[in-house]
Backbone bond lengths (Angstrom), bond angles and torsions (degrees), N, CA, C in turn:
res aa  C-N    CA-C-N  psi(-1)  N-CA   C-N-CA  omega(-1)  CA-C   N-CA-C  phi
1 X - - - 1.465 - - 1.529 108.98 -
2 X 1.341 120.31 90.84 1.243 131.55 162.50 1.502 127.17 -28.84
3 X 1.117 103.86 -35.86 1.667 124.96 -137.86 1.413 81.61 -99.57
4 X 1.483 132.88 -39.83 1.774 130.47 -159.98 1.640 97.73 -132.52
5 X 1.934 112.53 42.80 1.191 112.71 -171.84 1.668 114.61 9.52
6 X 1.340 98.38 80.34 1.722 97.98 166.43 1.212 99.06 75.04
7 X 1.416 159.06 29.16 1.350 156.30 -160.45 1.864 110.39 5.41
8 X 1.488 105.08 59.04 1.264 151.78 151.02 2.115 121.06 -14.13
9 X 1.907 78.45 -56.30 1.629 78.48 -158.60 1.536 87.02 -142.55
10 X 1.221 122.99 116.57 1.353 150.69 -167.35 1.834 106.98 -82.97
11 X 1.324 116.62 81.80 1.560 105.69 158.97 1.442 128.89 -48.58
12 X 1.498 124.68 -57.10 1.465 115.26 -170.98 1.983 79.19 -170.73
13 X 1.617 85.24 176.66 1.834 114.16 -179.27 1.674 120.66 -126.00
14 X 0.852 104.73 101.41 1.514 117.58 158.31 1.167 168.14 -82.26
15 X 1.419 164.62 137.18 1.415 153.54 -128.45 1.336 74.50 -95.58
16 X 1.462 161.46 9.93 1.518 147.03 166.17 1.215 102.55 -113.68
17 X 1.340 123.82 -37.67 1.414 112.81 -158.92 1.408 108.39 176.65
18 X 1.169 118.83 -162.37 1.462 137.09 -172.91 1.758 109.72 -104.86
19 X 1.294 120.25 146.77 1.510 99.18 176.07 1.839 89.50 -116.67
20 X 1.544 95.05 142.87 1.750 93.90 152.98 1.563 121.56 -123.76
21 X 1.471 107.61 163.48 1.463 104.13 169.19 1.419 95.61 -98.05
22 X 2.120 100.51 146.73 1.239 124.96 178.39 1.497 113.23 -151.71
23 X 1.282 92.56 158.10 1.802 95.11 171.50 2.003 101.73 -104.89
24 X 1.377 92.76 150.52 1.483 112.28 166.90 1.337 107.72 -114.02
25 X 1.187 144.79 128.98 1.366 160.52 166.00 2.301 80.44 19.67
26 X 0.948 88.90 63.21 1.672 107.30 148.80 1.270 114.67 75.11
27 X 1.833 111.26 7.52 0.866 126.72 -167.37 1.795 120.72 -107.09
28 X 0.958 141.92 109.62 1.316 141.91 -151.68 2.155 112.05 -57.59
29 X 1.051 142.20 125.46 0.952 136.48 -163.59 1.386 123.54 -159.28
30 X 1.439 141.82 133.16 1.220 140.22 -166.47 1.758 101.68 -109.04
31 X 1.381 97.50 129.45 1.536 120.39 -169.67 1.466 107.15 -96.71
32 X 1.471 142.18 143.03 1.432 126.66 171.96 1.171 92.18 -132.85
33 X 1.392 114.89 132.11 1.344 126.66 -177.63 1.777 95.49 -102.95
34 X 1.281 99.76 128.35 1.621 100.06 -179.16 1.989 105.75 -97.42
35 X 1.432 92.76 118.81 1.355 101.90 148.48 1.485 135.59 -30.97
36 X 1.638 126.98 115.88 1.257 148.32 -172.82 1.578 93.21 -41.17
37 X 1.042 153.07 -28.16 1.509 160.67 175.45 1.577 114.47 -76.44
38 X 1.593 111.02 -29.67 1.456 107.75 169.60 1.386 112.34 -110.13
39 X 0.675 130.39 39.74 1.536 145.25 -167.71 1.738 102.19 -130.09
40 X 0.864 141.82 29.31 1.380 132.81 169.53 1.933 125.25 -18.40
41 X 1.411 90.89 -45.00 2.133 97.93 170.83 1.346 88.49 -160.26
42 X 1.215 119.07 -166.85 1.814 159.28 175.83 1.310 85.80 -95.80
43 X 1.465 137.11 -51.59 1.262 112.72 -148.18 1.933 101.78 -95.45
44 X 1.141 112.00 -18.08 1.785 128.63 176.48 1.737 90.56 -68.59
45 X 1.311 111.24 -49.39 1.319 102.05 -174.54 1.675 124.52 -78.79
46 X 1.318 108.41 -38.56 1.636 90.86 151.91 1.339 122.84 -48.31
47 X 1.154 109.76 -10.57 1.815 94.07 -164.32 1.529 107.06 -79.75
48 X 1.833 94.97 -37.81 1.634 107.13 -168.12 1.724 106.84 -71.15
49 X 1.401 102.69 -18.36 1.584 107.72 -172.52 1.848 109.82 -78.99
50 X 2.076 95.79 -25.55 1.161 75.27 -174.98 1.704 105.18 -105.48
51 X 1.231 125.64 27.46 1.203 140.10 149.61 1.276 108.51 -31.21
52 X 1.899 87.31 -97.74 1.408 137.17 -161.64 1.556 96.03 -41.75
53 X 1.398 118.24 -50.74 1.585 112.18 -158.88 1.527 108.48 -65.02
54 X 1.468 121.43 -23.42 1.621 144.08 163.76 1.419 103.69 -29.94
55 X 1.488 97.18 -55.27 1.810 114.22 -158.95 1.800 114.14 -60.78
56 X 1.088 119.88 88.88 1.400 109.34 -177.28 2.097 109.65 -116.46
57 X 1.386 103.17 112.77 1.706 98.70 -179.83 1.584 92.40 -136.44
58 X 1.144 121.78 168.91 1.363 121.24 176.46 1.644 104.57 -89.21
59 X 1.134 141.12 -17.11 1.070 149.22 154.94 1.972 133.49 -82.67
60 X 1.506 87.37 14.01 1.475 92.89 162.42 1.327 109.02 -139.47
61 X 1.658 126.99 154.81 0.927 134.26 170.30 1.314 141.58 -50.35
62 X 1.635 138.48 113.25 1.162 138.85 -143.64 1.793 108.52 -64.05
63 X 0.647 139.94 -147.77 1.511 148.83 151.05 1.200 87.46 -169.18
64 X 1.487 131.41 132.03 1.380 154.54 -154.63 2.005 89.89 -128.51
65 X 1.200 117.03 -42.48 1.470 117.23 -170.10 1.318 131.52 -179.11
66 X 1.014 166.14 -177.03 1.395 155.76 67.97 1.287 156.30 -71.80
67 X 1.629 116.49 175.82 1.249 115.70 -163.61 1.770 123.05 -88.15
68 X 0.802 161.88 -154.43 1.750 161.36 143.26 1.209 90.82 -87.96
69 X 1.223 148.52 -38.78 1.315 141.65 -160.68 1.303 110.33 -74.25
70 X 0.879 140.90 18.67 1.744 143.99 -133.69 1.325 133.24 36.04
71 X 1.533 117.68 31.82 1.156 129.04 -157.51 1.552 122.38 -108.60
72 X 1.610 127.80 101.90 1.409 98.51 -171.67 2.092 105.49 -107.89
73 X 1.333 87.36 -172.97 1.209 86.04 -148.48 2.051 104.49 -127.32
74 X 1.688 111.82 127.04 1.250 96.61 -160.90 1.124 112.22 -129.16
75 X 1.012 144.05 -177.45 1.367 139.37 150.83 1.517 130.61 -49.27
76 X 0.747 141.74 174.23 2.132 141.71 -160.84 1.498 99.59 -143.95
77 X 1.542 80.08 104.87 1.466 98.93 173.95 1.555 118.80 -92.21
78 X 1.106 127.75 70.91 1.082 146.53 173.75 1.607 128.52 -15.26
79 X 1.226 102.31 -31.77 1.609 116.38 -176.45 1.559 105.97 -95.71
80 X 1.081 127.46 -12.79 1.502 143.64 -176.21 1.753 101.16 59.22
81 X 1.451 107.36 -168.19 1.815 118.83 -173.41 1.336 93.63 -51.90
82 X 1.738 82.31 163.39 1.569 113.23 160.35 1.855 109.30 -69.74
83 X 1.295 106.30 -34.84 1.505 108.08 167.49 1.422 107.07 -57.13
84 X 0.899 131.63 -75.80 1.389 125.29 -173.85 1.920 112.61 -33.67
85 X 1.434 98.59 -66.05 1.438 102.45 155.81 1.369 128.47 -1.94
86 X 1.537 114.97 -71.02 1.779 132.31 -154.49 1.804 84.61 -90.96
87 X 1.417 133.44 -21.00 1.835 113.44 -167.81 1.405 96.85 -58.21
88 X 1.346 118.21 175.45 1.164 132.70 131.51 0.970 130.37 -32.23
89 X 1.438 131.49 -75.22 1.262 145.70 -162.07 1.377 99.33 -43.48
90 X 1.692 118.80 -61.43 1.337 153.12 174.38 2.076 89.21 -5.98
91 X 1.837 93.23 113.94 1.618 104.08 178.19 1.617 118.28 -91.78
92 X 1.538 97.82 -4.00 1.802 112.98 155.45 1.215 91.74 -120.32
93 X 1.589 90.64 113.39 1.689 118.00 141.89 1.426 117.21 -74.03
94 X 1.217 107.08 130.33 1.671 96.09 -169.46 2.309 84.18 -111.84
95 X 1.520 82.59 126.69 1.845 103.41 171.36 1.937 103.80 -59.31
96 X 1.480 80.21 -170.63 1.873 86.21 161.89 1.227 139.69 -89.01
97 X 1.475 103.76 -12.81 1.461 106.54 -179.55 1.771 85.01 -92.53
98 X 0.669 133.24 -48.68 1.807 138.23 -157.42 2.021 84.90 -63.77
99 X 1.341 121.58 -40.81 1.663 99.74 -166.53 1.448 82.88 -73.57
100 X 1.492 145.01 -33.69 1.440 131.99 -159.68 1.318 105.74 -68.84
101 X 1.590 115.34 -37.96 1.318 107.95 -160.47 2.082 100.59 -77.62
102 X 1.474 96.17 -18.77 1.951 81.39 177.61 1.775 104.78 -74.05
103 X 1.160 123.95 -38.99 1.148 144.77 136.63 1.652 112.36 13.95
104 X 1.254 93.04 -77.88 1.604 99.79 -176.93 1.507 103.87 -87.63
105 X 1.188 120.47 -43.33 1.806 112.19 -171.30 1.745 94.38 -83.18
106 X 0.896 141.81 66.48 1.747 164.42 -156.18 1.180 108.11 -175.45
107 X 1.214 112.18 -52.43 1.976 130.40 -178.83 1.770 95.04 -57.56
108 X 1.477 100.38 -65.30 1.269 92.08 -156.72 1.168 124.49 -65.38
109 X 1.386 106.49 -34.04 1.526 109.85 -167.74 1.741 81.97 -76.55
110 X 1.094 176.88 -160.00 1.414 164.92 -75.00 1.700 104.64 -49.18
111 X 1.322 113.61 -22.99 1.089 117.93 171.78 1.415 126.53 -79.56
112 X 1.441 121.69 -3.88 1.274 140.10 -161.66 1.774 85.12 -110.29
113 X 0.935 96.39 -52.98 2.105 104.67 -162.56 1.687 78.51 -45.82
114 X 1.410 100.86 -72.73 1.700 96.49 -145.52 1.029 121.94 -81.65
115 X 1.745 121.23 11.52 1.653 100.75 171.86 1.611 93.74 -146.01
116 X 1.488 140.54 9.43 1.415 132.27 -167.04 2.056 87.69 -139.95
117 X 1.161 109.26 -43.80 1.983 81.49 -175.03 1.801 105.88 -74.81
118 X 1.558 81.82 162.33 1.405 107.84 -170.26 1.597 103.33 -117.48
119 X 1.741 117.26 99.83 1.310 109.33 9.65 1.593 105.54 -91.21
120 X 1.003 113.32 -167.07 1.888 116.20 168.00 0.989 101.87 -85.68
121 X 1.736 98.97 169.41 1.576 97.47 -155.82 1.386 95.82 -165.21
122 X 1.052 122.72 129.14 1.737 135.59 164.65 1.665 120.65 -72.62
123 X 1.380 107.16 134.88 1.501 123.23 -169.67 1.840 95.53 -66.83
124 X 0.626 82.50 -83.70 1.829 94.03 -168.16 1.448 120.95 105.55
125 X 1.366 103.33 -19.26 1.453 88.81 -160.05 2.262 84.98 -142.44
126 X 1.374 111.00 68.64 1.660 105.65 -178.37 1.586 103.18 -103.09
127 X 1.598 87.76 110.76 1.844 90.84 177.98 1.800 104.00 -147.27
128 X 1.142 117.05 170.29 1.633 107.47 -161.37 2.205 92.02 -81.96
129 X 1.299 112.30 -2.29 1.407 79.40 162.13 1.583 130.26 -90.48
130 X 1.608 113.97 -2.26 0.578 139.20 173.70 1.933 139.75 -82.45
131 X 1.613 91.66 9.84 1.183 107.37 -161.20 1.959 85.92 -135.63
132 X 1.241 111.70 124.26 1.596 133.23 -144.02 1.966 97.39 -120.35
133 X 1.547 98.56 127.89 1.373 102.73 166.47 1.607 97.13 -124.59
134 X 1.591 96.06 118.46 1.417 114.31 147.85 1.631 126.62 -41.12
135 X 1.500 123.96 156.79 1.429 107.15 158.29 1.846 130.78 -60.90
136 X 1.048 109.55 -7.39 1.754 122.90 -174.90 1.540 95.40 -99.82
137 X 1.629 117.47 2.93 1.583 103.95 -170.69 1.186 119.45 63.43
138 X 1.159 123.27 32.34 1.474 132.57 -174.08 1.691 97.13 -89.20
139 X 1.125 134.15 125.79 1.867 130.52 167.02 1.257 111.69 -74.29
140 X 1.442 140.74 118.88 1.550 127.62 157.73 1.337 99.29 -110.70
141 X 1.041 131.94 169.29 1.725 145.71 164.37 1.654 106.69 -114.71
142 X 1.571 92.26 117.51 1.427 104.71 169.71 1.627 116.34 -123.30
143 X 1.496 91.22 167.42 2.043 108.97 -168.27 1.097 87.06 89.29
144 X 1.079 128.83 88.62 1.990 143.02 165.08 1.289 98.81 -155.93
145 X 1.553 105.49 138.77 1.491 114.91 -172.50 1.089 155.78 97.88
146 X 1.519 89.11 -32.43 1.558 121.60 -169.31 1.255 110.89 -85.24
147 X 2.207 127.56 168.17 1.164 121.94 -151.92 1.172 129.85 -58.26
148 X 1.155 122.59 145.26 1.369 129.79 -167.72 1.180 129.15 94.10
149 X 1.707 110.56 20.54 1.558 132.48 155.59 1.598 104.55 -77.62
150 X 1.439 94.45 148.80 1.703 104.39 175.97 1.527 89.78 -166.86
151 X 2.141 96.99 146.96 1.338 103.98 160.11 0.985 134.89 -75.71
152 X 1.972 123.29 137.08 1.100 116.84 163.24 1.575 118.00 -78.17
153 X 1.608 112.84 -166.60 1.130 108.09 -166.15 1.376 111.96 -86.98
154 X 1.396 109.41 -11.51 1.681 126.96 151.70 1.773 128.05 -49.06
155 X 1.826 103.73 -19.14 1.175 110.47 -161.57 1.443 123.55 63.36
156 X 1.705 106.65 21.62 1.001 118.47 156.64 1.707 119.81 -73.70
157 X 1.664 116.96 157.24 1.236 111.56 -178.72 1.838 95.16 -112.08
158 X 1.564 114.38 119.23 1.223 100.99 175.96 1.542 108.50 -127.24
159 X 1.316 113.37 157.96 1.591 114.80 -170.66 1.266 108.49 -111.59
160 X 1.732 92.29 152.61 1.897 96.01 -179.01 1.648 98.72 -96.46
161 X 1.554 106.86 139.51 1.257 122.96 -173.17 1.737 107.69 -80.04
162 X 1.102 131.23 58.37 1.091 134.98 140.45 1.614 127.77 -65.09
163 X 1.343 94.12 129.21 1.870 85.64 -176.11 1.538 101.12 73.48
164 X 0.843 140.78 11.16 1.947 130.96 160.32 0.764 135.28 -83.99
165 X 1.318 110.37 115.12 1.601 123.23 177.99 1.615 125.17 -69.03
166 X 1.470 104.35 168.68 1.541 92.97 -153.79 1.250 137.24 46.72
167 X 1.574 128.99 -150.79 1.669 115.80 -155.40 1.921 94.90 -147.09
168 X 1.089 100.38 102.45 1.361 109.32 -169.88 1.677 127.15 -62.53
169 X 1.755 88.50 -6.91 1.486 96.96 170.93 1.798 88.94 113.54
170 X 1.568 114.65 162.69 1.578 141.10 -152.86 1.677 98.18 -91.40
171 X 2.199 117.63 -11.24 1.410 106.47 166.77 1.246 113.75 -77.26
172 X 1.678 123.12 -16.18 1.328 102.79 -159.57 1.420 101.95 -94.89
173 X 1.491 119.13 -10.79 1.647 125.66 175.06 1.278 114.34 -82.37
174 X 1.579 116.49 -2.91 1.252 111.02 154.66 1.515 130.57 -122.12
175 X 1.298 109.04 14.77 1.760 137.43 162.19 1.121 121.13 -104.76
176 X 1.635 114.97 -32.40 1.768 114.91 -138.77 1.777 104.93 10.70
177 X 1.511 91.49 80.58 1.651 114.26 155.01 1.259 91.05 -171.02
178 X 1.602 88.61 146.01 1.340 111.06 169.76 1.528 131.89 -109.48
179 X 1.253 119.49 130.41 1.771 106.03 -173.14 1.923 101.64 -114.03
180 X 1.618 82.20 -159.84 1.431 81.53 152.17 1.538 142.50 -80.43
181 X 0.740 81.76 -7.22 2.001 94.72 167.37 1.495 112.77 -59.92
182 X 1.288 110.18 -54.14 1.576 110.03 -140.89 1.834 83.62 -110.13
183 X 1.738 115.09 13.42 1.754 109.96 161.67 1.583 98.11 -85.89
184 X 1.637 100.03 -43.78 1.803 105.05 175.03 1.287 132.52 -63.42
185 X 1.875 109.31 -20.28 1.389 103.46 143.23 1.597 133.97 -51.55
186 X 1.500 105.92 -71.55 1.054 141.85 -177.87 2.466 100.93 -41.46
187 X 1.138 90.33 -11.53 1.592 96.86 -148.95 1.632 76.68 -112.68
188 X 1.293 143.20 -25.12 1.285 144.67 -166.97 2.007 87.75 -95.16
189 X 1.146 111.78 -50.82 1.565 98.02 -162.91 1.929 97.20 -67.27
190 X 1.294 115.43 -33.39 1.251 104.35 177.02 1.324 113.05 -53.92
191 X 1.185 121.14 -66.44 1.737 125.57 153.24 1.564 106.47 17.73
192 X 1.512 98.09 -80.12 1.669 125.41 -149.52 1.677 97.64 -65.59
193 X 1.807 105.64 -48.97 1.468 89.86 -174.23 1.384 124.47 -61.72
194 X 1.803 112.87 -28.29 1.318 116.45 -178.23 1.473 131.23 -70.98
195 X 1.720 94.09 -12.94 1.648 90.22 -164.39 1.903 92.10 -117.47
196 X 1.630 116.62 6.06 1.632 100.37 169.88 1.893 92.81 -127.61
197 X 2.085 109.53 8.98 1.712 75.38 176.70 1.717 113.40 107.38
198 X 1.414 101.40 -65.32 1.108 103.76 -162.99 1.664 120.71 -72.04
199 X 1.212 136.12 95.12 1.439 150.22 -160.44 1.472 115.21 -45.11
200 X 1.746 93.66 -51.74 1.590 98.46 -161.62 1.777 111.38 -89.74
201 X 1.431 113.93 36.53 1.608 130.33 -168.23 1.592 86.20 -68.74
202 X 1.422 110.76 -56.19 1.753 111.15 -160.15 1.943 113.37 -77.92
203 X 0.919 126.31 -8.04 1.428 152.31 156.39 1.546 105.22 -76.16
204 X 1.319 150.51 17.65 1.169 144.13 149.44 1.109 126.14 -100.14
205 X 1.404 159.22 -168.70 1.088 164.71 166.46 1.621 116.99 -86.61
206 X 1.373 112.22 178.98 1.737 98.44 -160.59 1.742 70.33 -105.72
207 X 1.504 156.70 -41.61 1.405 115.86 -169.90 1.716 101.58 -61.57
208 X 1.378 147.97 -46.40 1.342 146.29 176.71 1.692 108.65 -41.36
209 X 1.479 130.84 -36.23 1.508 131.78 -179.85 1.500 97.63 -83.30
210 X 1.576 141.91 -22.25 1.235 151.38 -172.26 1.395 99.46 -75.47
211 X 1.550 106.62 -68.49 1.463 107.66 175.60 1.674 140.94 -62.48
212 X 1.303 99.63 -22.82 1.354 134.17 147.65 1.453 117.44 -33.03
213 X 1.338 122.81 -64.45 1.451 147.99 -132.07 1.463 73.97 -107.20
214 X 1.423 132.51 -60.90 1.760 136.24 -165.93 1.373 89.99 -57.02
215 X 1.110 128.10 -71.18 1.471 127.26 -172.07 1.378 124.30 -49.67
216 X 1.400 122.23 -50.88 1.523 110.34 -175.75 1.728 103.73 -87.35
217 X 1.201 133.39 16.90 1.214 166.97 146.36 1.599 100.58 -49.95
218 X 1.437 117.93 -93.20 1.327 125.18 -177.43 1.900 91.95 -54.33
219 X 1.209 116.92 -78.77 1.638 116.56 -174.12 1.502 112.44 0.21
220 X 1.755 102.11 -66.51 1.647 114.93 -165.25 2.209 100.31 -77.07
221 X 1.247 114.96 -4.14 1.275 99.87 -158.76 2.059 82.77 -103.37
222 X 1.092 105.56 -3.86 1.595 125.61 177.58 1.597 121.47 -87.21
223 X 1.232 87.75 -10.80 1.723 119.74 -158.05 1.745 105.76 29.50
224 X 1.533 115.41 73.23 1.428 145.92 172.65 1.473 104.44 -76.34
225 X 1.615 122.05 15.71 1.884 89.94 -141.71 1.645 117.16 -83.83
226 X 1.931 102.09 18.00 1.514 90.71 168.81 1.439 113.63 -94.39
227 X 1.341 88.30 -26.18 2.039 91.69 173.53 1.510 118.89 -66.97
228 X 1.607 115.27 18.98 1.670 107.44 -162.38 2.320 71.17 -132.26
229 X 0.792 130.54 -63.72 1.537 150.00 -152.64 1.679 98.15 -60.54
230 X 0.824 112.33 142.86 1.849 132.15 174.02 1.692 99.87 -38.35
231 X 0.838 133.39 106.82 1.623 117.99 174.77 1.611 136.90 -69.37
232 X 1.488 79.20 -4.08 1.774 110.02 -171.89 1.514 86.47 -86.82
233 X 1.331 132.74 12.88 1.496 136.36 163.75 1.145 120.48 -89.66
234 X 0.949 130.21 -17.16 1.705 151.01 -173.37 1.213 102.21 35.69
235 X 1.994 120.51 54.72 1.591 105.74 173.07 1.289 118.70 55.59
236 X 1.775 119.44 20.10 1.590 112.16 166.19 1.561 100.56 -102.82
237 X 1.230 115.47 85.46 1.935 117.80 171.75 1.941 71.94 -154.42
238 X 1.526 84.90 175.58 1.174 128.69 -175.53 1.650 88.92 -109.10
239 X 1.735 109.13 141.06 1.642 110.67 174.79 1.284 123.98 -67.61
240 X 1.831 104.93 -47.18 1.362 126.75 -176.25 1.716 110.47 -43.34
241 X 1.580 96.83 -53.19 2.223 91.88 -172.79 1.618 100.21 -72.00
242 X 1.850 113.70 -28.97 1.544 83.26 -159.44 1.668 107.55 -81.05
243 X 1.457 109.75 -10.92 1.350 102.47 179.68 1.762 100.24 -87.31
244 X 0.742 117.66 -27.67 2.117 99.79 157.76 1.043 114.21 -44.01
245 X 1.204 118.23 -63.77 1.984 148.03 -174.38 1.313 103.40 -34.91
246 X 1.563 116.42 -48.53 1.642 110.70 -165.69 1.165 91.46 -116.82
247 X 1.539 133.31 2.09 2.211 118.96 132.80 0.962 124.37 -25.96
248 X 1.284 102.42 -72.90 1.670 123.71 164.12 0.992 144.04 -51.75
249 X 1.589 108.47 -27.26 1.392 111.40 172.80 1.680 103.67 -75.38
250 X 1.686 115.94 -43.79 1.252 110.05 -162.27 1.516 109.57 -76.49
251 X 2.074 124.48 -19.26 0.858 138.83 165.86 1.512 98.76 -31.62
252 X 1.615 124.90 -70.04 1.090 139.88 -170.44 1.852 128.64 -25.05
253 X 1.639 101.51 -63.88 0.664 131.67 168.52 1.803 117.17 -86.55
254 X 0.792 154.81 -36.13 1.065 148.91 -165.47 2.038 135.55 -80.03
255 X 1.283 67.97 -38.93 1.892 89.19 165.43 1.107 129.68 -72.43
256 X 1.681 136.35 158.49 1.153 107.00 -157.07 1.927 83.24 -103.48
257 X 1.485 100.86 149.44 1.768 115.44 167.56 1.490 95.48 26.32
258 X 1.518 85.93 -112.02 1.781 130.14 171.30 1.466 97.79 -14.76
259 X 1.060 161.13 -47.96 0.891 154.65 -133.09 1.829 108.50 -141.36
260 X 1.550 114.10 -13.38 1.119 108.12 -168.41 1.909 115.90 -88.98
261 X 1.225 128.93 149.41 1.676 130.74 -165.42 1.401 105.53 -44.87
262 X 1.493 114.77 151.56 1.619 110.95 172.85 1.422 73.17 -112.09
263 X 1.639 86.84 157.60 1.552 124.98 -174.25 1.551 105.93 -43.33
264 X 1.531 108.93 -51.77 1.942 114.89 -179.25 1.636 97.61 -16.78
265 X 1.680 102.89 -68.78 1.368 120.40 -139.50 1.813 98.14 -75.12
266 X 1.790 113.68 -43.65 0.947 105.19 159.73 1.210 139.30 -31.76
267 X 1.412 119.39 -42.02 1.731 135.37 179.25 1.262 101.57 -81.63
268 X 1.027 132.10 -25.07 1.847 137.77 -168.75 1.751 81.30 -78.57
269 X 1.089 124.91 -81.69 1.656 142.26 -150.50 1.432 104.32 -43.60
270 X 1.907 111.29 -56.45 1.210 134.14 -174.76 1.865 99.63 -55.17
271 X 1.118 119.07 -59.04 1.524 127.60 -167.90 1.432 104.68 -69.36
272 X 1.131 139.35 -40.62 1.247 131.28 160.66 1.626 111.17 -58.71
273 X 1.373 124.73 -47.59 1.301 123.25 167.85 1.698 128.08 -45.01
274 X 1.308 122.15 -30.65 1.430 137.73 -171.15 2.048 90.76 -95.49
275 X 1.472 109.07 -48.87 1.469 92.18 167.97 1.201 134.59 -52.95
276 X 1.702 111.93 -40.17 1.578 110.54 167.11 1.271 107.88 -52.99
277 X 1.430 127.90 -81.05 1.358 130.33 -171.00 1.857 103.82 -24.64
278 X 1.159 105.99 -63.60 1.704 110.96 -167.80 1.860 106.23 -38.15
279 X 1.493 89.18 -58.30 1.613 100.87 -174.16 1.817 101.30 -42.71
280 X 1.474 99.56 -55.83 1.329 99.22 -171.45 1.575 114.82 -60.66
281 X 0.987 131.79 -56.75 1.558 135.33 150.70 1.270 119.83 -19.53
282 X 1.320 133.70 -2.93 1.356 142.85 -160.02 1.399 96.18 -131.40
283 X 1.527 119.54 -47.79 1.340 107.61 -160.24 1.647 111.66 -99.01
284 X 1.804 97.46 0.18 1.528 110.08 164.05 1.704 119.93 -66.69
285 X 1.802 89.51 -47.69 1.670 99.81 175.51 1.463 114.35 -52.66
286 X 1.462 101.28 -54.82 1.580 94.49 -175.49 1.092 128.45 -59.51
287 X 1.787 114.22 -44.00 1.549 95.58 160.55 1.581 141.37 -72.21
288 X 1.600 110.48 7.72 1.361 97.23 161.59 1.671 118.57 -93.14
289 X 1.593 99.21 -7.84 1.243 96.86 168.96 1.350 134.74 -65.03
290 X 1.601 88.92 -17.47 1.560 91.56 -168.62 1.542 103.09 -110.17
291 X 1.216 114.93 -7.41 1.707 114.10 166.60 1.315 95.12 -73.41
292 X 1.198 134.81 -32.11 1.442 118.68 -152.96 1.575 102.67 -86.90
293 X 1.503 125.43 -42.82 1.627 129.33 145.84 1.254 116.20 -20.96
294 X 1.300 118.25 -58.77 1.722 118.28 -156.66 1.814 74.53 -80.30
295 X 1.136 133.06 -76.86 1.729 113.85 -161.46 1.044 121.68 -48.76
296 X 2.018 134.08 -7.48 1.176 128.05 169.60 1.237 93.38 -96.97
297 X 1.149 161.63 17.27 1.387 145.99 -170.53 1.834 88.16 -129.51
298 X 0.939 140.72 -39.46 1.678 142.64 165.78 1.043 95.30 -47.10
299 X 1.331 118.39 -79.94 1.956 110.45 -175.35 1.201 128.16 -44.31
300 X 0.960 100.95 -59.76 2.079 103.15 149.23 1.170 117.76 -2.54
301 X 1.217 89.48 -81.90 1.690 116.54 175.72 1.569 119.77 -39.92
302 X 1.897 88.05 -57.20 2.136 76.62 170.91 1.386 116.61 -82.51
303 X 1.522 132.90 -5.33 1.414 126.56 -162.79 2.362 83.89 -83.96
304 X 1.158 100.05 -25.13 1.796 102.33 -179.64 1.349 104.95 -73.10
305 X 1.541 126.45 -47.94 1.397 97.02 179.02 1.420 125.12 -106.97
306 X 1.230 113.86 18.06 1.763 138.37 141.30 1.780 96.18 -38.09
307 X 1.515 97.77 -77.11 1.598 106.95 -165.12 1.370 129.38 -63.45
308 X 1.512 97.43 -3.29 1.781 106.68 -169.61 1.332 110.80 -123.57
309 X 1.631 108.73 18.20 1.350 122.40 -173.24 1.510 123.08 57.14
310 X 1.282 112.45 33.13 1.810 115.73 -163.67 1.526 91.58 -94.44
């Protein structure tokens, strides 16, 4: 493999495959070599290649090309996961408006799969490593599409949850299938880890996300909302979005299927949510701008009657 000198330098690992870093005619690019298990033929895999290349949202990941080898080929997301993002270590701290804004450009691009591509198409696999920062901070969501999509009779494309991480929600343990429901589950626990912190939310069981959901439930009806929020926030959010924020998140998860938000409304809720915060962020600045005026214009004042003997 030319393209990832020898597949050299290892980005990350996946329920599809392996990712590498590569150059394209000089251009920086992440290669996924698909696993002998997702590979069904050459000719299954043209199909998915010539899917995927269909798929164009600003919030999903490009596919620029692929290889014969089973290899496709994507754009270089420079900033790496949203997991990486939330560690410690992590040298962007992302604030509250910054987790809202991955937040909403997350929404959409899931919002694109399930009600605007042709055909639509189910995530299968929505988890924060799976959710991609560009160098411009741009969010796309990648691992969409890939083997083990098939149409429903909707001409929906839905995937079998092999290899999935986290807990897709109580339809797919009683289908093993996955729709859009159980991405909007799966898309609510991401929610939860980003906006209280806690990583290992999607690694629990669905009675632990039940009890979960009861608890920061009573918390917010307690109005708790620093004991529920990332603490590595130090109380810089506004109350109003984050108690929307974890509406929605628990909206997500909590309802049954049939009854639980499609993504549209998710992205509607979320984008009004990042506007409150903004507004509020605005009307914080201004008033320290203007405290900070009135205390240079007071001193003023005493350095004048300092000087005039008053």
């Amino acid at each position: 493999m030319r393209i990832t000198n020898n597949l050299d330098r290892i980005l990350g690992k996946g329920k599809h495959g392996t990712v590498y870093h590569g150059y394209l005619d000089g251009t920086p690019v992440a290669v996924k070599m698909l696993s002998s298990s997702s590979v069904q033929s050459y000719k299954h895999f043209q199909a998915e290649v010539k899917l995927l290349l269909g798929v164009h949202h600003r919030n999903l990941i490009n596919l620029v090309g692929y290889c014969n080898e089973g290899g496709l080929i994507y754009e270089y997301m420079a900033n790496g996961s949203l997991e990486e993002l939330l560690l410690d270590s992590c040298k962007h701290f992302l604030n509250w408006e910054g987790r809202l804004r991955v937040a909403l450009d997350a929404a959409q691009g899931l919002e694109y799969l399930h009600k605007y591509c042709k055909p639509t198409m189910v995530h299968g696999n929505v988890k924060p490593s799976n959710i991609l920062i560009n160098d411009e901070f741009q969010v796309k969501l990648a691992d969409f599409g890939l083997s083990g999509t098939f149409p429903n009779d909707e001409g929906t494309f839905l995937t079998s949850a092999a290899g999935t991480s986290g807990y897709p929600g109580h339809e797919y343990s009683d289908s093993k299938r996955l729709s859009e429901k159980t991405d909007v589950y799966s898309f609510g626990i991401v929610l939860l880890e980003m906006f209280t912190g806690q990583s290992a939310i999607s690694r629990t069981s669905e009675k632990a996300h039940k009890d979960l959901v009861e608890r920061l439930s009573s918390m917010l009806a307690k109005g708790d909302i620093e004991k529920i929020v990332d603490p590595r926030l130090k109380g810089n959010f506004g109350t109003q979005s984050v108690r929307k924020a974890l509406e929605i998140a628990m909206a997500c998860i909590s309802a049954a299927g049939t009854g639980r938000l499609t993504m549209d409304v998710v992205a509607m809720e979320l984008n009004q949510c990042l506007a409150v915060e903004i507004a509020q962020n605005k009307k914080d600045h201004e008033s320290k701008a203007k405290g900070s005026i009135e205390m240079i214009t007071v001193n003023l004042d005493d350095d004048e009657s300092i000087l005039l003997g008053r």
